[in-house]
Backbone as CSV, one residue per row, in Angstrom:
resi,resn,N_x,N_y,N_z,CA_x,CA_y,CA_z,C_x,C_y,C_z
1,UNK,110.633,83.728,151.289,109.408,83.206,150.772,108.360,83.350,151.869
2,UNK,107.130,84.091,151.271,106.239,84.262,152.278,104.656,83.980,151.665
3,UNK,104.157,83.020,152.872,102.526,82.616,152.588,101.929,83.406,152.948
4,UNK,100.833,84.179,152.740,99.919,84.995,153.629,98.610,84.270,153.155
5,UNK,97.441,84.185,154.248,96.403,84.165,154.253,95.044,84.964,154.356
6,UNK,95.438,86.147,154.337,94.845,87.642,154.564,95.270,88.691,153.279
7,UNK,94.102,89.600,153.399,95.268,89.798,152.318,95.552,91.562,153.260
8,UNK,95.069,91.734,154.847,96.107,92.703,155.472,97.727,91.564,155.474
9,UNK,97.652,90.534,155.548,99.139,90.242,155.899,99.310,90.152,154.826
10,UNK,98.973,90.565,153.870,99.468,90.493,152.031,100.333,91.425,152.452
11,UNK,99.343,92.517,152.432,99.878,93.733,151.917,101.052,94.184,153.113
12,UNK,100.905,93.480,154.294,102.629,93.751,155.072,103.749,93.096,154.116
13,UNK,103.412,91.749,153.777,104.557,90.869,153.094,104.816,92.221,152.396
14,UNK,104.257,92.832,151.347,104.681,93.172,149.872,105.225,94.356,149.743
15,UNK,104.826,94.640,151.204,105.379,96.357,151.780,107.117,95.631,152.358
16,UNK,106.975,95.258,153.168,108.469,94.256,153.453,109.316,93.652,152.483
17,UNK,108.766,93.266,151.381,109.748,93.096,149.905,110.114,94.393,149.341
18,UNK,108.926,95.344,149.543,109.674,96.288,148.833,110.725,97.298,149.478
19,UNK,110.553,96.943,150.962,111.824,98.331,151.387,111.043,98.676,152.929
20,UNK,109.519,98.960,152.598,109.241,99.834,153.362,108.949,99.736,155.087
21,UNK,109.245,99.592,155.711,109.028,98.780,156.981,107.854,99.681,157.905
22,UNK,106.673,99.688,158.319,105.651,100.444,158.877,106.124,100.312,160.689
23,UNK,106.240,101.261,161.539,105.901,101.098,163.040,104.914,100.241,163.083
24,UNK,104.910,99.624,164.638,103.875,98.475,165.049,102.087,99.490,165.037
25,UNK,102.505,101.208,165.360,101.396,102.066,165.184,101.019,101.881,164.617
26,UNK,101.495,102.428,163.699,100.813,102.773,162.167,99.982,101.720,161.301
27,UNK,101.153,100.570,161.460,100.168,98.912,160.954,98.927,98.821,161.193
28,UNK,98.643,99.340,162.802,97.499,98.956,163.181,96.585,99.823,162.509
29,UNK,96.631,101.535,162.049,95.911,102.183,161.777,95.923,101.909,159.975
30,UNK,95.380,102.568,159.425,94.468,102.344,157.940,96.245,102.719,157.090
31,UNK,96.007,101.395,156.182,97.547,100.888,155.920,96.971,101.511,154.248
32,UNK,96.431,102.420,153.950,96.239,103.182,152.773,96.746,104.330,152.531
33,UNK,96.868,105.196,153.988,96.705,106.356,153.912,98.204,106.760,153.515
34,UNK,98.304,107.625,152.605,99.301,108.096,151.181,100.612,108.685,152.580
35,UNK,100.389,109.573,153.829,101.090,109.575,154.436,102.126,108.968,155.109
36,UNK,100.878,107.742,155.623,102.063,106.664,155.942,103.287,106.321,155.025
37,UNK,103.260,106.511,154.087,103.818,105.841,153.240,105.047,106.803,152.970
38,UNK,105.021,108.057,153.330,105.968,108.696,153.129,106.783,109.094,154.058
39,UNK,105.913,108.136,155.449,107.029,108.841,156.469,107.601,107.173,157.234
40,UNK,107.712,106.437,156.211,107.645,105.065,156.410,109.588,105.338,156.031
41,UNK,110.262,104.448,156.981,111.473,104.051,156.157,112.165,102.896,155.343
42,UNK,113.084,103.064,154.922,113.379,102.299,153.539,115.026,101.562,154.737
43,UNK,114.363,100.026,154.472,115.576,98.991,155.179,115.790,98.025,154.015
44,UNK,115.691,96.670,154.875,116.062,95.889,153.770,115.608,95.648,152.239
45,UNK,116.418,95.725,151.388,115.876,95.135,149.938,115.880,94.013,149.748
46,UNK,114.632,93.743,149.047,114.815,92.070,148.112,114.763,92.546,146.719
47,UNK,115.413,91.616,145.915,114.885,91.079,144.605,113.775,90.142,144.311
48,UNK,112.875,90.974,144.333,111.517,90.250,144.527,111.207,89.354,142.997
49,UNK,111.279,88.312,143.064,110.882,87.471,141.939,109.509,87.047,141.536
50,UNK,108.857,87.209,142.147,107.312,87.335,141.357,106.687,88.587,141.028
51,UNK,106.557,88.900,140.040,105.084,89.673,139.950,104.235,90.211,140.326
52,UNK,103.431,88.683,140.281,102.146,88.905,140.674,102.151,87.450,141.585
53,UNK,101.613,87.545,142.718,101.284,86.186,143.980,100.733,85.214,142.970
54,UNK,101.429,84.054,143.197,101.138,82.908,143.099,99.860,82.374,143.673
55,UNK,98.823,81.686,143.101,97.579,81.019,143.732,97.687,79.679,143.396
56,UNK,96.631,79.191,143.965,96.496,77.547,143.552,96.129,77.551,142.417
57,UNK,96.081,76.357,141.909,95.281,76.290,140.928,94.269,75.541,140.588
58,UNK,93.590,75.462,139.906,92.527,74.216,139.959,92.948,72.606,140.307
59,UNK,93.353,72.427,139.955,93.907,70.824,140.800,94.063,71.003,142.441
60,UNK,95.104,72.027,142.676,94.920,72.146,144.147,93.697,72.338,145.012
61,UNK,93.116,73.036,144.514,91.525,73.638,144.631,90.765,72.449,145.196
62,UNK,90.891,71.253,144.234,89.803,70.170,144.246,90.147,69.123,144.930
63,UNK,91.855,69.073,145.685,92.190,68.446,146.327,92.351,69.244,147.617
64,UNK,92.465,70.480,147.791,92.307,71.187,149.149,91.771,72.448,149.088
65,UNK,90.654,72.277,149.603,89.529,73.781,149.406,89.847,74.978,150.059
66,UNK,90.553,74.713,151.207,91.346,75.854,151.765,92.221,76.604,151.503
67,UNK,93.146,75.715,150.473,94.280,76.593,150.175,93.773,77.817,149.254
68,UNK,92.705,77.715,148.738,91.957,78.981,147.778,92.142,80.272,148.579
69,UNK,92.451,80.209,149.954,93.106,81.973,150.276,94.402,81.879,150.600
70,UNK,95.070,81.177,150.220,96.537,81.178,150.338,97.326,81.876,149.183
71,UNK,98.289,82.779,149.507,99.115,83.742,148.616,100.593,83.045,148.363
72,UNK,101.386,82.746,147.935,102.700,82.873,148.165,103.524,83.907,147.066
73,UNK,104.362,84.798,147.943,105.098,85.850,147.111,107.226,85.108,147.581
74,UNK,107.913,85.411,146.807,109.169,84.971,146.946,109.964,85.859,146.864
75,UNK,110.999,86.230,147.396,112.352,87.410,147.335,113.727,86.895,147.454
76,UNK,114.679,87.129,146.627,116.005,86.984,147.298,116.653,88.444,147.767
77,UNK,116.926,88.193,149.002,117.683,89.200,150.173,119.173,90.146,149.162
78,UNK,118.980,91.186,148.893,120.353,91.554,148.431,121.461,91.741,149.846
C-alpha cells in the first residue's frame, strides 16, 4: 500500500506495481520518454487491486484540506 503526494511519485508507485523498475538515472530524466520504458526491466509483480487511485472525498476534504493531494494505490505481492 502506497500514499503518494506528487503525482512524479505517482507515477514511480504505479510503474513499481506494475513490474517495471527505472535506474536511479533514468528516474531523474523525463519519465515519458517511450524508450525508457523499453529498456526498463520487469522484477517484482503485484496484484494490483485498484484501478483507479483512491482520493478523499468530500467529508475528508472539509475536515482536512490537505489531504486533497493525497493518492493511495494498494497491491498484493505475488
Amino acid at each position: 500500500m502506497c500514499i503518494s503526494f506528487h503525482s512524479l511519485e505517482d507515477r514511480i508507485i504505479k510503474r513499481h506495481f506494475q513490474g517495471i523498475v527505472l535506474h536511479p538515472d533514468e528516474v531523474a530524466s523525463n519519465l515519458d520518454d517511450k524508450s525508457l520504458r523499453n529498456q526498463a526491466e520487469k522484477q517484482i509483480r503485484y496484484n494490483i487491486q485498484t484501478k483507479q487511485i483512491i482520493q478523499a472525498d468530500h467529508d475528508e476534504l472539509d475536515e482536512n484540506p490537505k489531504s486533497r493531494s493525497a493518492k493511495l494505490r494498494y497491491g498484493i505481492k505475488l
